[in-house]
C-alpha positions in Angstrom: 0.0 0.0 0.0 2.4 2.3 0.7 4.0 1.8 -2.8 0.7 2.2 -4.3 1.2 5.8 -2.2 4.3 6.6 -3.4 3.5 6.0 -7.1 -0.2 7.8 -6.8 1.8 10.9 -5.1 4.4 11.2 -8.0 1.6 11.2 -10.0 -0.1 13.7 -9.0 3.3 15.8 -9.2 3.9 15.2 -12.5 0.1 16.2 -13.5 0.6 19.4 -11.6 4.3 20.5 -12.5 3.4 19.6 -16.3 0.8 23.0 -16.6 2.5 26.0 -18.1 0.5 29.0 -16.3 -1.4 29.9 -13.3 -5.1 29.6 -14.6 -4.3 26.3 -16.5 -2.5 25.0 -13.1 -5.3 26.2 -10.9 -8.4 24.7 -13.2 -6.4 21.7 -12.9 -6.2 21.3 -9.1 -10.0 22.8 -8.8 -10.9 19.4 -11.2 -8.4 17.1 -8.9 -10.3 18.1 -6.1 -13.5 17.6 -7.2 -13.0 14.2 -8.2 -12.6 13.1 -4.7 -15.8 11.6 -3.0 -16.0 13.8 -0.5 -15.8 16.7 -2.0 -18.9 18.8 -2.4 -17.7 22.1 -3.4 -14.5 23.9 -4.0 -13.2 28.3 -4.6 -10.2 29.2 -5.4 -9.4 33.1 -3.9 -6.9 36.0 -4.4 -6.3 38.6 -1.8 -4.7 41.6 -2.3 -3.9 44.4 0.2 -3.9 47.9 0.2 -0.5 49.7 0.2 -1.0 50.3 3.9 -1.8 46.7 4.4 -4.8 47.6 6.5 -7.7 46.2 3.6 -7.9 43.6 1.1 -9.4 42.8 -1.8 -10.3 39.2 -1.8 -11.7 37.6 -5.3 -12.8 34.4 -6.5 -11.2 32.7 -9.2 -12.6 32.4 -12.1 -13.7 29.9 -13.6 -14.9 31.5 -17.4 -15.1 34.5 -18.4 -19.0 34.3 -19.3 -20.1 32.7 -15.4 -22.4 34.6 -13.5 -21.1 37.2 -10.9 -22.3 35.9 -7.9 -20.0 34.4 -5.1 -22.2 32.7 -2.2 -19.1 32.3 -0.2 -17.3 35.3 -0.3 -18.0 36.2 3.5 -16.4 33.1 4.4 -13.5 33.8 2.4 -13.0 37.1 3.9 -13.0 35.6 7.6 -10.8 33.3 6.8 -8.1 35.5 5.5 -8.5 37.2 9.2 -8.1 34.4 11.3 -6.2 32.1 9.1 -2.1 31.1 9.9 -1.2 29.7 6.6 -1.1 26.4 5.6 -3.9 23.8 5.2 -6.6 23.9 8.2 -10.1 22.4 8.9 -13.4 24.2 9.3 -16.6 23.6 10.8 -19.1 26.2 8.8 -22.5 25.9 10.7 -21.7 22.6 11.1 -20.6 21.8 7.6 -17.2 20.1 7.6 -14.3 22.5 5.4 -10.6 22.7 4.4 -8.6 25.7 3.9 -5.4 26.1 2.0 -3.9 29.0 2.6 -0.8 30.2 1.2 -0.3 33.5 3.6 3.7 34.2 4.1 4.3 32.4 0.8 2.8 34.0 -2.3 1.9 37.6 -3.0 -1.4 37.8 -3.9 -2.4 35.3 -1.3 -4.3 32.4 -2.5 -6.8 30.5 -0.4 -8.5 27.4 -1.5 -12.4 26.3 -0.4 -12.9 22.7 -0.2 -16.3 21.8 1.3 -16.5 18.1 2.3 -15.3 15.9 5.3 -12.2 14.2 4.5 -10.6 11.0 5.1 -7.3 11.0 7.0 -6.1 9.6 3.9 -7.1 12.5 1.6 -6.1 15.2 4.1 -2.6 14.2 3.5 -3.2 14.4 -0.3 -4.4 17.8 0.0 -1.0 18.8 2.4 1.0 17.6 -0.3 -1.0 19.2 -3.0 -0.9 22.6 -1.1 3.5 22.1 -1.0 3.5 21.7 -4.8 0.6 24.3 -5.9 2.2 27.2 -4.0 5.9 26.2 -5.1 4.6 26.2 -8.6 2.3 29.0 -8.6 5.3 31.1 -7.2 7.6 30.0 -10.5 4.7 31.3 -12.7 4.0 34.6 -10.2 7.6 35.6 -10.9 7.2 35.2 -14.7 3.5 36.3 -15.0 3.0 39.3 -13.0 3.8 43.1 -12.4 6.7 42.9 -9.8 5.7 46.2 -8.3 1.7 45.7 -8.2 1.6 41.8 -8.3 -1.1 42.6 -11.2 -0.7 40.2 -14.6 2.1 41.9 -16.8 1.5 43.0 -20.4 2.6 39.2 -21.7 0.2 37.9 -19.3 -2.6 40.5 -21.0 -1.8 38.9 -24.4 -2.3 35.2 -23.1 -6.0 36.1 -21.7 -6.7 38.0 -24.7 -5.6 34.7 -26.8 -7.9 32.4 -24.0 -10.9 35.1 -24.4 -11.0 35.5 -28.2 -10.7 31.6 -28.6 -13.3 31.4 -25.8 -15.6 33.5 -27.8 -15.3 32.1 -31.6 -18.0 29.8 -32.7 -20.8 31.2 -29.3 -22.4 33.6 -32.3 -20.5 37.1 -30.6 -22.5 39.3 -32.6 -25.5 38.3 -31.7 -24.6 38.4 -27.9 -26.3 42.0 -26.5 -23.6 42.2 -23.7 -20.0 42.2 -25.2 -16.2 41.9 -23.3 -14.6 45.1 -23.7 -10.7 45.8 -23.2 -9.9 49.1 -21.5 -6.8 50.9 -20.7 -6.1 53.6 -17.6 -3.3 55.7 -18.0 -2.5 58.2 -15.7 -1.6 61.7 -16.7 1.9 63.4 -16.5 2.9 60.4 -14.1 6.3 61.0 -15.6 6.7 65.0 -14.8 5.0 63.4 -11.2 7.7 61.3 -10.7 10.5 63.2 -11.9 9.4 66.1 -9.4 8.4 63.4 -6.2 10.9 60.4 -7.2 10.3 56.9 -8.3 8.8 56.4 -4.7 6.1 57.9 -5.4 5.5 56.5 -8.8 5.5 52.7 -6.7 2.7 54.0 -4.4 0.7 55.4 -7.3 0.5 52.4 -9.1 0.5 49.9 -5.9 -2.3 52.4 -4.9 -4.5 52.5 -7.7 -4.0 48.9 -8.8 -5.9 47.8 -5.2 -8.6 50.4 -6.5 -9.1 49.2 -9.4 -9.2 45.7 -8.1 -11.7 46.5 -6.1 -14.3 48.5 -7.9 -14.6 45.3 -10.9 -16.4 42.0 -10.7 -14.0 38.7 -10.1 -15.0 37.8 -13.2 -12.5 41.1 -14.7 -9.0 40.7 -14.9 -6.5 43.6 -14.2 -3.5 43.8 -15.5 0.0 46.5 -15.9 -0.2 47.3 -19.2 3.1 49.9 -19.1 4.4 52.6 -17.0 1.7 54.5 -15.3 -0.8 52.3 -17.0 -3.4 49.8 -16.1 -5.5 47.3 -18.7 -8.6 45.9 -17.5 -10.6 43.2 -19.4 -14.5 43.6 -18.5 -17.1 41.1 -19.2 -20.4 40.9 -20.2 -21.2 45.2 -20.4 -23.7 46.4 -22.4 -22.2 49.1 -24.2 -24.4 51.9 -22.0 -24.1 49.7 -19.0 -20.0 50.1 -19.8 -20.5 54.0 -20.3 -21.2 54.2 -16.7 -19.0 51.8 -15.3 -16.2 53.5 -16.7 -17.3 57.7 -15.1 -17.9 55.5 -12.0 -13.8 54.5 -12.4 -12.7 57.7 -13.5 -14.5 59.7 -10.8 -13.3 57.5 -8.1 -9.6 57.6 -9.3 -10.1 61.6 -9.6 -11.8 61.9 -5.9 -9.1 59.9 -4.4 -6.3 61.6 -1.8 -3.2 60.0 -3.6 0.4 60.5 -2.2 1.7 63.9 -2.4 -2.2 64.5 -4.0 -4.9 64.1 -6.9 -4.4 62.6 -10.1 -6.3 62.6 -13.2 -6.4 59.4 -15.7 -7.7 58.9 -19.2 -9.4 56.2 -19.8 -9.7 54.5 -23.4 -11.9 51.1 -24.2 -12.7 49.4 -27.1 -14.9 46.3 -27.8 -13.0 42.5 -28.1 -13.5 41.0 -31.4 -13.1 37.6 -31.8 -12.3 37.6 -34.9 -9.6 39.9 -34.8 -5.9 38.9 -33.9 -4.3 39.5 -30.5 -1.4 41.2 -31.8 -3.2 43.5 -34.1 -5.7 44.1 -31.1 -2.6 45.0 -28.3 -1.0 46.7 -31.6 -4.4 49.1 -31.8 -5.0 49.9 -28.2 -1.4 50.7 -27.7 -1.7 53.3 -30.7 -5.1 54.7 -29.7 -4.5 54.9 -25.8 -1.1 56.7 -25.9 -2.5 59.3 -28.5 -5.5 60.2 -26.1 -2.7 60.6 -23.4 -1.0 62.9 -25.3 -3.8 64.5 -26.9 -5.4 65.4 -23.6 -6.0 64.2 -19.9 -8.9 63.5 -17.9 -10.8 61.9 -20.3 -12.6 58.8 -21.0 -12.7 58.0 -24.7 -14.2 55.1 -26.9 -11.3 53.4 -28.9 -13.2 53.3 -32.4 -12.8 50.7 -35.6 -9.0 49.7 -36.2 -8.5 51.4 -39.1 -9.7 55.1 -38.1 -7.5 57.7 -36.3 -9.6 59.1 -33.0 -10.1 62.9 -32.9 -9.2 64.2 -29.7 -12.4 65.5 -27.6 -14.2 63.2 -30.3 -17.7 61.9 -29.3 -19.2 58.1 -30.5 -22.6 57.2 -30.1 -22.7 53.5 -29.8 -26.4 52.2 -30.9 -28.0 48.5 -31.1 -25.9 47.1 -27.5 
């Protein structure tokens, strides 16, 4: 038996360590999990503090991009980020038996990991083992994937979800769909003359800053990620183009109302609708040509990215009809 052990244990390793990302590493362990008998239910979470380290943001994983917004366990999520040591722990939830993974002290954003069900002695050892491996690896792909200076997914990391979304999307008749993904950049204004007069200090609590604001005021089913200096690219899903219209004063307001360090700010704010059909690299090539000529054609603004092949007027104004 305890060969049989062994062999099931390197197993398991091998599945894990063969995934090449973060989201294809994470599905993976969500679907291991489930497969266990005892298992009735399982959430993966991110936290992310504030740059005072006195709040967090704490967000469900994903688990596609089209899911419905609506996390029934989020409360317990959030106490167990207060109370929790790290490590792998058991709850009792009104009586219902849980584990917790937690990864506190070892990965930045935290990751915790739900697993409703009462487990055997047997699989409680699995899932200590399985926590060991997921943070060591999730780590290697943290170091490669993400921001160092927010934690956010870098600008290669934007292109991958752009490439998962668009092949996501083909063949689920997009233009038919009323509520569309949209990609949207922030950039914030004269953050260069900023940091040159406050230092690069300053710049690091900007962005650290507004990267926990953004994270907080979009659905877990949005990613965020550093697109460049001084600027953030959020992917938002499932907007009506009005609906989207709002959200996006309701994000500039809130970044121009907030007491930043050493003062206000103001950000423009570009987006433009995620076709399918249109390659990544033409896409990232558009939005980086349309979002730095608002920047420099204006600030404190919040502009619609129109068709590819047009050249945006600055203070121009587009009525999107039929969404």
């Amino acid at each position: 038996m305890l060969i049989d052990d062994t062999k099931y244990a390197f197993q398991l390793s091998a599945m894990l360590m063969s995934h090449k990302g973060y989201e294809s590493l994470t599905h993976a362990v969500i679907h291991y999990l489930y497969s266990m008998d005892e298992v009735e239910y399982v959430a993966v979470y991110e936290s992310y503090e504030d740059a005072k380290q006195d709040e967090m943001v704490i967000k469900r994983f994903a688990l596609a991009p089209d899911e419905e917004d609506q996390d029934y366990h989020h409360e317990l999520a959030q106490k167990c980020a207060i109370k929790s040591r790290g490590g792998v722990s058991k709850l009792n939830v009104y009586h219902d038996p849980w584990v917790l993974l937690d990864s506190l002290g070892r990965l930045n954003p935290r990751r915790m990991i739900l697993v409703k069900g009462d487990m055997s002695p047997s699989n409680m050892a699995i899932i200590e083992g399985l926590d060991k491996i997921y943070t060591s690896k999730v780590a290697l792909f943290d170091a490669e994937e993400r921001d160092s200076r927010t934690n956010l997914y870098s600008r290669s990391s934007l292109k991958v979800m752009l490439e998962d979304l668009v092949t996501f999307y083909r063949g689920k008749n997009f233009n038919d769909q009323p509520m569309k993904t949209w990609l949207v950049t922030v950039g914030i204004d004269d953050l260069d003359q900023k940091s040159e007069e406050y230092g690069a200090h300053y710049t690091d609590k900007i962005l650290t800053t507004l990267s926990y604001l953004l994270n907080k005021n979009i659905k877990y089913t949005d990613s965020l990620a550093c697109y460049g200096d001084g600027k953030f690219a959020l992917i938002l899903n499932l907007y009506r183009a009005r609906e989207l219209e709002a959200k996006l004063d309701e994000l500039h307001k809130m970044i121009e109302s907030y007491s930043f360090p050493a003062g206000s700010l103001t950000a423009s704010i570009g987006y433009t609708m995620i076709d399918p059909m249109i390659p990544v690299d033409l896409m990232m090539e558009f939005v980086d040509r349309k979002s730095g000529y608002l920047m420099r054609n204006g600030s404190s603004q919040v502009q619609y990215l129109n068709a590819i092949n047009e050249t945006p007027t600055a203070g121009e104004t587009i009525n999107l009809q039929g969404f």
